[in-house]
C-alpha positions as CSV (number, residue, x, y, z in Angstrom):
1,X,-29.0,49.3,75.5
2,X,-27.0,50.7,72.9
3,X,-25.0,52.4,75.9
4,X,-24.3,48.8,76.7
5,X,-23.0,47.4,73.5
6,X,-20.5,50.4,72.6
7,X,-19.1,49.5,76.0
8,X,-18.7,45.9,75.2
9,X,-17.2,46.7,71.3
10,X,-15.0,49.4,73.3
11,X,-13.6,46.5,75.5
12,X,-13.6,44.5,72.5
13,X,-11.8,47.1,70.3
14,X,-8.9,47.6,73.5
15,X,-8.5,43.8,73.5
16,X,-7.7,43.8,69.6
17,X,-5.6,46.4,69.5
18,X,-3.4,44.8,72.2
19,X,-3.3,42.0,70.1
20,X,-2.1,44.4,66.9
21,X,0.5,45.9,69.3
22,X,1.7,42.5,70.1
23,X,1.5,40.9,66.7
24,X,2.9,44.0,64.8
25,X,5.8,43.8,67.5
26,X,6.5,39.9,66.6
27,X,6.3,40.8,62.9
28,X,9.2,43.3,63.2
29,X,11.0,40.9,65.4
30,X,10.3,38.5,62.6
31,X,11.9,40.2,59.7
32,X,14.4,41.5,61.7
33,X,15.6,37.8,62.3
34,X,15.3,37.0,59.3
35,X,17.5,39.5,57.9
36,X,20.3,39.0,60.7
37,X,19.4,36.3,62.6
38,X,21.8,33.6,63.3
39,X,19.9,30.3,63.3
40,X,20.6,26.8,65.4
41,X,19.1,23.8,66.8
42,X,17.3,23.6,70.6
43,X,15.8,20.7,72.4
44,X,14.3,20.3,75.7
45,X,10.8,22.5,75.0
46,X,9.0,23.1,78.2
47,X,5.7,25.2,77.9
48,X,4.2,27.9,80.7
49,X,0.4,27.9,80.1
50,X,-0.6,31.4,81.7
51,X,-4.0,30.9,80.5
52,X,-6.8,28.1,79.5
53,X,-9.3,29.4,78.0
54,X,-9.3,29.6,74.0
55,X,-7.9,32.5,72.6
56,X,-5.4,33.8,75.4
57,X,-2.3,32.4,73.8
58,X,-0.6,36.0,74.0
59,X,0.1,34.6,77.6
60,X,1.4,31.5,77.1
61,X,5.3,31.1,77.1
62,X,7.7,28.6,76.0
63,X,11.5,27.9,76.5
64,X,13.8,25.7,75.1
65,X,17.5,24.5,75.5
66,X,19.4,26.1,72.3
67,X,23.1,25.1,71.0
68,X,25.1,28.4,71.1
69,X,28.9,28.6,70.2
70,X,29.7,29.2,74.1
71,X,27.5,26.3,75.3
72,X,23.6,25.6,76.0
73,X,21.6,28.4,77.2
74,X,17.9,28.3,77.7
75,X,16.1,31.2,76.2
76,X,12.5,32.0,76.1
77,X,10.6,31.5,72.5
78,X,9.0,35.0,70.9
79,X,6.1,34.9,69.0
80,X,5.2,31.3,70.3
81,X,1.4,30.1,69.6
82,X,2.1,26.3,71.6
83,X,-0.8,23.8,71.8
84,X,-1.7,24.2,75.3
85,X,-4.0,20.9,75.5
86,X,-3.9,19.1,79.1
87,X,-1.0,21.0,80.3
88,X,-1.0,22.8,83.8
89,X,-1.4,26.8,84.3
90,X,1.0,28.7,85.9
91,X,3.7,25.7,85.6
92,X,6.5,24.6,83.5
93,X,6.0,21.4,81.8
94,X,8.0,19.3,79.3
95,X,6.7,20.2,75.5
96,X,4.7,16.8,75.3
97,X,5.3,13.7,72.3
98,X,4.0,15.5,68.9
99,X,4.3,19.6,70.2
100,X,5.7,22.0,67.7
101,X,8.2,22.3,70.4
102,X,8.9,18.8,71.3
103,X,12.2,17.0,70.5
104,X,15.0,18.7,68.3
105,X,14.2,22.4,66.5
106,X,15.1,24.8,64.8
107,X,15.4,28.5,66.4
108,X,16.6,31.6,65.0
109,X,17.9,34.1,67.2
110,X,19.9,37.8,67.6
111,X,23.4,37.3,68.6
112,X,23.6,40.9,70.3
113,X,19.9,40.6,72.2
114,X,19.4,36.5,73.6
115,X,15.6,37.6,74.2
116,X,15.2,37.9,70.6
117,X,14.4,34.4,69.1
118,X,12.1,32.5,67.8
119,X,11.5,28.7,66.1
120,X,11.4,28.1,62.4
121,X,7.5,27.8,62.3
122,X,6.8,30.7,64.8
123,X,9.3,32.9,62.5
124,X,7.5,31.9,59.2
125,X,4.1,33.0,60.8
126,X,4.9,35.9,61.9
127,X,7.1,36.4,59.0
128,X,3.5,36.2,56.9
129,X,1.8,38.7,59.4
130,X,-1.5,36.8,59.1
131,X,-2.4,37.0,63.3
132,X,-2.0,40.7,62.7
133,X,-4.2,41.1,59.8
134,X,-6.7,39.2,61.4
135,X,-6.1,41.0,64.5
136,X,-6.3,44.7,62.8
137,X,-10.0,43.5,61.0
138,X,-11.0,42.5,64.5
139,X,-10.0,46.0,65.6
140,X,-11.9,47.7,62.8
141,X,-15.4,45.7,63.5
142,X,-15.0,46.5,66.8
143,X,-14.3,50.4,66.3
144,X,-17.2,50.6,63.9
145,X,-20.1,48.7,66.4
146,X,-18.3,51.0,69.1
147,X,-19.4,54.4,66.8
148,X,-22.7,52.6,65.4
149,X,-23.6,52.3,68.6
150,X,-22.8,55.5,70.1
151,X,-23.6,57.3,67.4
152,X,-27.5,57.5,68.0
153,X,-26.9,58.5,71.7
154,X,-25.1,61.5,70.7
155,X,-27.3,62.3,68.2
156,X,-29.9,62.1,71.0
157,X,-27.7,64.2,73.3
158,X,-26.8,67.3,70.9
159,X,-30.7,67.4,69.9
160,X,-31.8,67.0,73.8
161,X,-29.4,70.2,73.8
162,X,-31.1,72.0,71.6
163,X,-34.2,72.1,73.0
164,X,-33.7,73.1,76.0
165,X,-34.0,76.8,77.0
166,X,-30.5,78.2,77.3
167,X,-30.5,80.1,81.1
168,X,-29.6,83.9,80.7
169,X,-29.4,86.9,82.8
170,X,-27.3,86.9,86.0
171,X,-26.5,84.4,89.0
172,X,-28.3,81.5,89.8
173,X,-31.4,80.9,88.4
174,X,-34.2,81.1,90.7
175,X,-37.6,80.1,90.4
């Protein structure tokens, strides 16, 4: 049983460490706009819900139209947490009336990397870095169950070790 639940807070533990990986990664990308980040309206949000179920917004994408000095490009939001509610999976769909990313916005981006932007609200978040501390406390309670758990099976092991007879003399051993 207790085999069981380190496995779980081991799945549990790889989960929130992805999550610190990709949180830490948007909080550098974060200050790194801030610092030299040009900034500029967008319009036209369309959202790309990879997944439905609650919690699974590290899949979920969004795009916009932003105003660059050589014209309109669309570029894909970073660090984007959209309210996915009654959209379609797997499918582009127009930010809907009262989105974050609905109507006109504001987006900050890197002039020398167009991958590299984010919107006003996105860039504050991650600015504050509160999804990672969350994310790195998840991490931690799931490391600890992980070695609670395992803890008493190896203790169980190394004794189960020690009491058995250790096999000397030559070759197999033969009955």
């Amino acid at each position: 049983m207790l085999l069981v639940v380190a496995l779980l807070a081991a799945c549990g533990l790889v989960a929130a460490l992805t999550m610190v990986y990709t949180d830490a990664r948007d909080h550098t990308l974060a200050r790194q706009l801030q610092a030299t980040g040009i900034t500029t309206t967008a319009h036209d949000g369309q959202i790309r819900p990879d997944c439905q179920s609650k919690g699974c917004s590290e899949n979920d994408r969004v795009r916009v139209t932003a105003d660059l000095p050589d014209g309109p490009r669309v570029l894909e939001l970073r660090g984007v947490y959209p309210d996915i509610g009654g959209l379609p999976t797997e499918k582009w769909s127009n930010a809907p009336a009262g989105n974050q990313y609905a109507g006109e916005l504001s987006v900050t981006y890197d002039p020398t990397n167009l991958a590299h932007v984010m919107e006003a609200a996105d860039l504050r978040r991650n600015l504050q870095g509160s999804d990672l501390h969350g994310d790195q406390i998840a991490a931690a309670f799931c490391a600890a169950v992980a070695l609670l758990a395992l803890t008493p099976s190896a203790l169980g092991l190394l004794s189960d070790a020690r009491r058995r007879p250790a096999h000397r003399g030559r070759g197999p051993h033969r009955n």
